[in-house]
C-alpha positions in Angstrom: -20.4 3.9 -53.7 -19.0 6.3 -51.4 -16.1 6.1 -49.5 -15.4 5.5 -46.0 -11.9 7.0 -45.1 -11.6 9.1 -41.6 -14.5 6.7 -40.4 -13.6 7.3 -37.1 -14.1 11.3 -37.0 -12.7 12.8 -33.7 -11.4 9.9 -32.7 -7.3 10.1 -33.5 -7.6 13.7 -30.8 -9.6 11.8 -28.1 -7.0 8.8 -28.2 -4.4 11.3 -27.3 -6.0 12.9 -24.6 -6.8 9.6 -23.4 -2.9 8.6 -23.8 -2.1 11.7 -21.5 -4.7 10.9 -19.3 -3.2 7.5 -18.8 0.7 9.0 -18.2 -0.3 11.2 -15.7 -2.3 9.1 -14.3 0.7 5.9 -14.8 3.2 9.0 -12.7 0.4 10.1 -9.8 0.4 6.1 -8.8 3.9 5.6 -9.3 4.4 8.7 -7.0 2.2 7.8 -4.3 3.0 4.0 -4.5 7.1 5.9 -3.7 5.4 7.6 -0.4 3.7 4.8 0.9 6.8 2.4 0.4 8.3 5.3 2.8 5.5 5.6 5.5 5.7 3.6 8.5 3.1 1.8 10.5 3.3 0.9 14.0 1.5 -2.1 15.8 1.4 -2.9 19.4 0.8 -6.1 21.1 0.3 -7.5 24.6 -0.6 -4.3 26.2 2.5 -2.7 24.3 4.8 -4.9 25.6 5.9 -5.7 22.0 5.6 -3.0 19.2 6.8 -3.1 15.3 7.1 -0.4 12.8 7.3 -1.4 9.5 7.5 0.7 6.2 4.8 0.5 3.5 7.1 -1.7 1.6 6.5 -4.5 4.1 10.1 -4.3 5.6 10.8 -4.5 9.3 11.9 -1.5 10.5 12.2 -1.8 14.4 11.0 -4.0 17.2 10.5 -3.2 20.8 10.9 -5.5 22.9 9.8 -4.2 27.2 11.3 -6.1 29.1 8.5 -6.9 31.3 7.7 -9.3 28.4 10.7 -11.5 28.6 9.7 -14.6 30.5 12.2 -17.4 30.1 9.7 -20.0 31.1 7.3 -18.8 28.6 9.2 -17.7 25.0 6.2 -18.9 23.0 3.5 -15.9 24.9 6.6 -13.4 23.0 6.8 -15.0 20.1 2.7 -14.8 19.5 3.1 -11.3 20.7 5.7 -10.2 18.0 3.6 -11.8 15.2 0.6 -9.9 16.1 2.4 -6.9 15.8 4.1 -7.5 13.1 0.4 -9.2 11.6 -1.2 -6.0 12.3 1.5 -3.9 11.0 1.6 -5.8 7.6 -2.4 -5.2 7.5 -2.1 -1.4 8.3 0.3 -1.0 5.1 -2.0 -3.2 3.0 -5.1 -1.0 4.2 -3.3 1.8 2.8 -2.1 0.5 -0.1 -5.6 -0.4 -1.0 -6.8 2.8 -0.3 -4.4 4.4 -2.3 -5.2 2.1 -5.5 -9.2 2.6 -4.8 -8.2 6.2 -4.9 -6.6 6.2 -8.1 -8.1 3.7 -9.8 -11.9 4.8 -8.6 -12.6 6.7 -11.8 -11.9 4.2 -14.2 -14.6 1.7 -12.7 -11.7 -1.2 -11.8 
């Protein structure tokens, strides 16, 4: 009877250039994850009267208010402008975000 030992040939080499693979791969997202956290996205609502920046890490970053928009006798037309704004922001960083992942993740079939 013979014996089986190194029964998987090649294999122990291709497991650690699939282990690289995976590192570099593990530091490209965590680099590109670190500039998208830092790019800003601008929305505009009502005509511009109302615009929002917000970084890709979903934080508010400013929020323009014209003054044309100001109407004491009707607060909840601002308040519906500033969420779309800030809606469509949100969406513009999660649009990238997924692009970014399809990106790096396009190769591996995920």
């Amino acid at each position: 009877m013979a014996k089986h030992g190194g029964y998987m040939g090649g294999m122990p080499g291709n497991m650690n250039n699939l282990m690289k693979q995976a590192q570099r791969m593990q530091r490209q997202m965590e680099e590109s994850k670190k500039e998208l956290d830092e790019k800003e996205f601008t929305a505009k609502a009502g005509g511009g009267a109302v615009e929002v920046t917000v970084t890709g890490a979903k934080q508010v970053k400013s929020l323009v208010i014209s003054k044309d928009a100001v109407d004491p006798d009707d607060v909840e037309m601002l308040q519906d402008m500033i969420l779309a704004a800030i809606n469509e922001a949100m969406k513009q960083a999660d649009d990238a975000n997924s692009e970014m992942m399809g990106g790096m993740t396009g190769g591996l079939g995920m």
